[in-house]
C-alpha positions in Angstrom: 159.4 68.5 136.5 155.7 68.4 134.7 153.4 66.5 134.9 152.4 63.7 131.5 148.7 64.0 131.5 147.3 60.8 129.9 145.4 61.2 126.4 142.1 61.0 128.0 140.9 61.0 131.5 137.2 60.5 133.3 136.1 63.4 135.5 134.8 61.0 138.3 135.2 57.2 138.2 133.2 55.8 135.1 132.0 59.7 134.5 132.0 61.5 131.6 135.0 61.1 129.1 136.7 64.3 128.7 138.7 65.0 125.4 141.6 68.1 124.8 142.0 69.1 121.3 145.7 68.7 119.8 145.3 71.0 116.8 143.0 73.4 114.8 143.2 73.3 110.8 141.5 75.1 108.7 140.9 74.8 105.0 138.3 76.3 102.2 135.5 74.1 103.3 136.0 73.3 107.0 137.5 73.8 110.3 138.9 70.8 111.9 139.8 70.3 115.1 142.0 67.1 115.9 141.8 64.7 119.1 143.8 61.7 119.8 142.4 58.3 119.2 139.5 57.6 122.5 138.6 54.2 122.9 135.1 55.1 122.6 136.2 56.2 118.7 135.0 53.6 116.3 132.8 51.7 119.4 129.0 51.5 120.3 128.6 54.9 122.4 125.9 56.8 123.3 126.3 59.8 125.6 128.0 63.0 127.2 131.7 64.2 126.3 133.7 66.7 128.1 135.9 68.7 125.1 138.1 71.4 125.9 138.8 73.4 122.6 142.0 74.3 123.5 143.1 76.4 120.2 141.5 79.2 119.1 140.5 79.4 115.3 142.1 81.6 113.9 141.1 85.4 113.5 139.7 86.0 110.1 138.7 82.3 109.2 135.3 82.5 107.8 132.4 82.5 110.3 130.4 79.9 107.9 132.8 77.4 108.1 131.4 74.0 109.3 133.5 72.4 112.8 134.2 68.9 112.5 136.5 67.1 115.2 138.9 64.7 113.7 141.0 61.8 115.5 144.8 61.3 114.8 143.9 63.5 111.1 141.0 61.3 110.3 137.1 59.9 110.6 136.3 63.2 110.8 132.6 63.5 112.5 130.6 67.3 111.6 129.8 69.1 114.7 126.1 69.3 114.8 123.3 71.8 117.1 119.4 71.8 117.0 117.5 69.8 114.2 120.4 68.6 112.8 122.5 72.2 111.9 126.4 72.1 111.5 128.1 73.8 113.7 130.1 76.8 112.0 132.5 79.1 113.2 130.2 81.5 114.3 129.1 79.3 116.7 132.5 78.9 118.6 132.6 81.2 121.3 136.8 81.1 121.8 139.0 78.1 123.9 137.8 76.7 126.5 134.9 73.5 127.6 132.0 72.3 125.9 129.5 69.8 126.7 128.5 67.3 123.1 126.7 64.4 122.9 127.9 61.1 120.9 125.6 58.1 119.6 127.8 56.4 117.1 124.2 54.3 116.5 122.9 57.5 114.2 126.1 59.2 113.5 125.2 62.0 116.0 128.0 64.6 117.7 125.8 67.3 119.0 126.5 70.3 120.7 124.9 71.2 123.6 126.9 74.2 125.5 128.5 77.1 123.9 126.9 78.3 121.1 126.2 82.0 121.1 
Protein backbone atom coordinates (compact mmCIF):
# COMPACT_ATOMS: atom_id res chain seq x y z
CA UNK A 1 0.00 0.00 0.00
CA UNK A 2 1.32 3.71 -1.13
CA UNK A 3 1.92 6.18 0.44
CA UNK A 4 -0.72 9.77 0.19
CA UNK A 5 1.87 12.50 0.02
CA UNK A 6 0.27 15.75 1.33
CA UNK A 7 -0.25 18.71 -1.36
CA UNK A 8 2.73 20.50 -0.07
CA UNK A 9 5.43 19.70 2.32
CA UNK A 10 8.66 21.83 3.85
CA UNK A 11 12.09 20.30 3.23
CA UNK A 12 13.19 21.00 6.89
CA UNK A 13 11.01 22.42 9.66
CA UNK A 14 9.82 26.04 8.52
CA UNK A 15 12.26 25.48 5.32
CA UNK A 16 11.54 26.15 2.00
CA UNK A 17 8.04 25.25 0.60
CA UNK A 18 8.37 22.80 -1.97
CA UNK A 19 5.49 22.53 -4.78
CA UNK A 20 4.92 19.24 -7.47
CA UNK A 21 3.20 20.28 -10.62
CA UNK A 22 -0.27 18.30 -11.31
CA UNK A 23 -0.44 19.12 -15.07
CA UNK A 24 1.13 20.73 -18.16
CA UNK A 25 -1.30 22.62 -20.78
CA UNK A 26 -0.36 24.12 -23.58
CA UNK A 27 -2.27 26.49 -25.79
CA UNK A 28 -1.30 29.11 -28.77
CA UNK A 29 -0.01 31.72 -26.41
CA UNK A 30 1.35 29.84 -23.35
CA UNK A 31 2.45 26.89 -21.46
CA UNK A 32 0.87 26.38 -18.14
CA UNK A 33 1.77 24.41 -15.65
CA UNK A 34 -0.77 23.72 -12.77
CA UNK A 35 -0.15 23.38 -8.83
CA UNK A 36 -2.55 22.89 -6.18
CA UNK A 37 -3.75 25.70 -4.10
CA UNK A 38 -0.37 26.59 -1.29
CA UNK A 39 -1.27 28.56 1.48
CA UNK A 40 1.28 30.92 0.65
CA UNK A 41 -1.04 31.60 -2.82
CA UNK A 42 -2.92 34.78 -2.45
CA UNK A 43 -0.75 35.73 0.99
CA UNK A 44 2.16 38.23 1.77
CA UNK A 45 5.31 36.08 0.69
CA UNK A 46 8.58 36.81 -0.10
CA UNK A 47 11.11 34.15 -0.77
CA UNK A 48 12.52 30.63 -2.05
CA UNK A 49 10.26 27.73 -3.56
CA UNK A 50 11.23 24.23 -4.21
CA UNK A 51 9.16 23.16 -7.72
CA UNK A 52 9.50 20.00 -9.19
CA UNK A 53 8.26 20.17 -12.83
CA UNK A 54 7.08 16.94 -12.94
CA UNK A 55 5.57 16.72 -16.69
CA UNK A 56 7.44 17.23 -19.49
CA UNK A 57 6.13 19.73 -22.19
CA UNK A 58 5.40 18.28 -24.80
CA UNK A 59 7.87 17.53 -27.86
CA UNK A 60 7.16 20.02 -30.57
CA UNK A 61 5.41 22.81 -28.52
CA UNK A 62 6.97 25.99 -29.56
CA UNK A 63 10.26 26.93 -27.85
CA UNK A 64 8.86 30.75 -27.58
CA UNK A 65 6.17 29.98 -25.63
CA UNK A 66 5.99 31.92 -22.24
CA UNK A 67 5.74 29.39 -18.74
CA UNK A 68 3.32 30.46 -16.37
CA UNK A 69 2.41 28.27 -13.25
CA UNK A 70 -1.21 28.24 -12.41
CA UNK A 71 -3.08 27.02 -9.08
CA UNK A 72 -6.21 24.71 -9.24
CA UNK A 73 -6.53 26.21 -13.35
CA UNK A 74 -6.26 29.76 -12.23
CA UNK A 75 -4.22 33.21 -11.07
CA UNK A 76 -1.96 32.25 -13.30
CA UNK A 77 1.57 34.05 -12.31
CA UNK A 78 4.36 34.33 -15.77
CA UNK A 79 7.53 32.68 -15.04
CA UNK A 80 10.11 35.28 -15.06
CA UNK A 81 14.54 35.26 -15.39
CA UNK A 82 17.00 38.21 -15.40
CA UNK A 83 15.70 41.88 -15.78
CA UNK A 84 12.40 40.86 -15.85
CA UNK A 85 12.38 38.15 -19.13
CA UNK A 86 9.54 35.47 -19.40
CA UNK A 87 10.49 32.41 -19.16
CA UNK A 88 9.81 30.35 -22.51
CA UNK A 89 10.05 26.94 -23.36
CA UNK A 90 13.42 27.09 -24.39
CA UNK A 91 14.30 27.75 -21.18
CA UNK A 92 12.94 24.39 -19.55
CA UNK A 93 15.58 22.02 -19.47
CA UNK A 94 13.02 18.72 -19.07
CA UNK A 95 11.20 17.27 -15.44
CA UNK A 96 12.76 17.52 -12.65
CA UNK A 97 13.65 20.55 -9.55
CA UNK A 98 13.97 24.17 -9.82
CA UNK A 99 14.72 26.77 -7.39
CA UNK A 100 12.13 30.31 -7.96
CA UNK A 101 11.72 33.10 -6.01
CA UNK A 102 8.16 34.61 -4.91
CA UNK A 103 7.39 38.31 -3.55
CA UNK A 104 3.67 38.61 -3.99
CA UNK A 105 4.56 42.51 -2.81
CA UNK A 106 5.85 43.20 -6.74
CA UNK A 107 4.21 40.38 -8.44
CA UNK A 108 7.64 38.64 -8.90
CA UNK A 109 8.07 34.57 -9.66
CA UNK A 110 11.59 34.40 -10.72
CA UNK A 111 13.61 31.71 -11.80
CA UNK A 112 16.81 31.14 -10.49
CA UNK A 113 18.05 27.37 -11.40
CA UNK A 114 17.56 25.67 -14.65
CA UNK A 115 17.70 27.75 -17.43
CA UNK A 116 20.05 26.66 -20.17
Amino acid sequence: MGTILPPYINVNANGIPTLSSLSVNVTATQVAFDFNNHRNIGAPYRGLLIIRLAQAIPTGTTTTLPVVFTSSGGNAQPLTTYNGEPVTVADIAGTGVYLVWYESATNTLQLLTGTV
